[in-house]
C-alpha positions in Angstrom: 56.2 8.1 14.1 59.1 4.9 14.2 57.4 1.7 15.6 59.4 0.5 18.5 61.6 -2.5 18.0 59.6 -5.4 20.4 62.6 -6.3 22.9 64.4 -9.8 22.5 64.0 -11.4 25.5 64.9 -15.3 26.3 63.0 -17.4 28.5 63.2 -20.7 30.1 60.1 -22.4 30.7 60.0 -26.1 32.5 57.0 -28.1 31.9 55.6 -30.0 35.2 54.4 -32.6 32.8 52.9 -34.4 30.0 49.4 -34.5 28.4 48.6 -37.8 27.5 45.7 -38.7 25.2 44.5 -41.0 22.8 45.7 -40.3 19.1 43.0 -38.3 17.1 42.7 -35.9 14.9 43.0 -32.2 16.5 39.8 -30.0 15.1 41.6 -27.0 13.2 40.6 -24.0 15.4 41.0 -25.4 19.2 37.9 -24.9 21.6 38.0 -23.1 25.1 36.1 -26.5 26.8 35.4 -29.5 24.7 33.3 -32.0 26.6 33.9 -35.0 25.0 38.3 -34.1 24.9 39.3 -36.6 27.4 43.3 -36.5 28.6 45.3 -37.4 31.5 48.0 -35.0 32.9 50.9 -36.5 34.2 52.9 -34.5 36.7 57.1 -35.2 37.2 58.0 -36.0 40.6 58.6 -32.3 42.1 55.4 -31.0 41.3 52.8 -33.7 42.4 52.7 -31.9 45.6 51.0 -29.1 44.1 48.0 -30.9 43.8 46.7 -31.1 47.3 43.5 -28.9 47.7 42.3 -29.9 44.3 39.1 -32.5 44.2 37.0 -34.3 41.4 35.0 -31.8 39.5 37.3 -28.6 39.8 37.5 -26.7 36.8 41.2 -25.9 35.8 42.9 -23.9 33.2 46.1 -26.2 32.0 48.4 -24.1 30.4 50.3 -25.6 27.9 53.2 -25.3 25.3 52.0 -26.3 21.3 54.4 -26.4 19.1 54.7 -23.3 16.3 52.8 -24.7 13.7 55.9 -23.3 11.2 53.3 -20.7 9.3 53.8 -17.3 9.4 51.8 -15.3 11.8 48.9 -13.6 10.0 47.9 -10.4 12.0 44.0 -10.8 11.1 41.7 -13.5 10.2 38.6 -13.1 7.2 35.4 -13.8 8.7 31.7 -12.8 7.3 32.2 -9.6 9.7 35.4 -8.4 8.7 39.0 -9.0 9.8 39.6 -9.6 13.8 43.1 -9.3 14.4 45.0 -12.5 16.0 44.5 -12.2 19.4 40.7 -11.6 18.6 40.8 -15.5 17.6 41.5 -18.8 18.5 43.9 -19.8 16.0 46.7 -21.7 16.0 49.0 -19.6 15.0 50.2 -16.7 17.7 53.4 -14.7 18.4 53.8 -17.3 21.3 52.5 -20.7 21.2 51.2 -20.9 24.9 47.5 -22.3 25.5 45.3 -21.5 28.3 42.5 -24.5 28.0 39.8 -25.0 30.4 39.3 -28.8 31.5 37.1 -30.5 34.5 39.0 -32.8 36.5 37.4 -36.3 36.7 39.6 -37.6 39.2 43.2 -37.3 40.5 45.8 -39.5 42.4 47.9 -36.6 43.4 50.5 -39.3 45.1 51.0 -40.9 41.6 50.7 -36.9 39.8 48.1 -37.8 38.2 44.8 -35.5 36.9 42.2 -37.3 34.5 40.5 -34.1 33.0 38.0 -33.7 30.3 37.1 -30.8 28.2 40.8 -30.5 26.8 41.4 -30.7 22.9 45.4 -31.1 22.8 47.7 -33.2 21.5 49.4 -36.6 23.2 52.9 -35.6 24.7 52.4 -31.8 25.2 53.6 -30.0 27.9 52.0 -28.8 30.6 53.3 -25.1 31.9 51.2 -24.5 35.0 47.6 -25.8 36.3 45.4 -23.1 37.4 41.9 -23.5 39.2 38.8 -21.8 38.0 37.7 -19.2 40.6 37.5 -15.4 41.4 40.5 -14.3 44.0 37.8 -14.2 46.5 36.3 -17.2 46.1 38.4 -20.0 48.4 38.6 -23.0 46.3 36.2 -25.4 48.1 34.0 -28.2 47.3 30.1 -26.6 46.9 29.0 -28.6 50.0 31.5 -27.2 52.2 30.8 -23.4 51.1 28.9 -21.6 53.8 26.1 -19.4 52.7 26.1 -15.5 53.9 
């Protein structure tokens, strides 16, 4: 049976900011939440609005853009039980280079666009796609205090 021919489709993404960081070195395979990866994201001007309703100590996913790391795309990975296929892994290396990292917010100045998050292991100057809180559908995104118990 003939494999269908994957569909060439063009898209235009538009980053609503930056990650800035301090330069270090980037561990090889990147982790879901690194505690100690401290970064400030840095919202342009039409999209610090979309910050109101998020507080100190949300959890966020920051989807980002990384650069194609220029290897060729290996379908599975050695490990000591056998071969996971990509999307099984963490690595680098993907059809599409989109991340979906999980970060705390320490604080935020939504006036200026600005988030300082921690738990985020990604290079100075990416760019961030779309910011995403942490939560079930059903769960409306308030601080813990202000939850009321049923």
């Amino acid at each position: 049976m003939d494999q269908p021919t994957p569909p060439t489709v063009a898209f235009t993404l538009r980053p609503i900011g930056l990650v800035r960081t301090a330069p270090r070195k980037r561990a090889r395979l990147p982790k879901y939440f690194v505690p100690g990866g401290r970064a400030t994201l840095e919202l342009f001007h039409p999209y610090r609005a979309g910050l109101q309703g998020l507080y100190e100590g949300t959890e966020v996913w920051v989807v980002t853009f990384q650069a194609p790391s220029g290897q060729a795309i290996r379908e599975t990975w050695p490990t000591a039980e056998g071969l996971p296929g990509v999307f099984a892994t963490t690595s680098l290396d993907r059809p599409n280079p989109i991340e979906f990292l999980r970060a705390r917010i320490r604080d935020l100045d939504p006036e200026k666009g600005v988030l300082h998050v921690m738990g985020l292991d990604l290079e100075d100057g990416a760019p961030v796609l779309d910011i995403r809180p942490v939560t079930a559908p059903h769960h409306p995104l308030t601080r813990t205090s202000e939850r009321v118990l049923s």
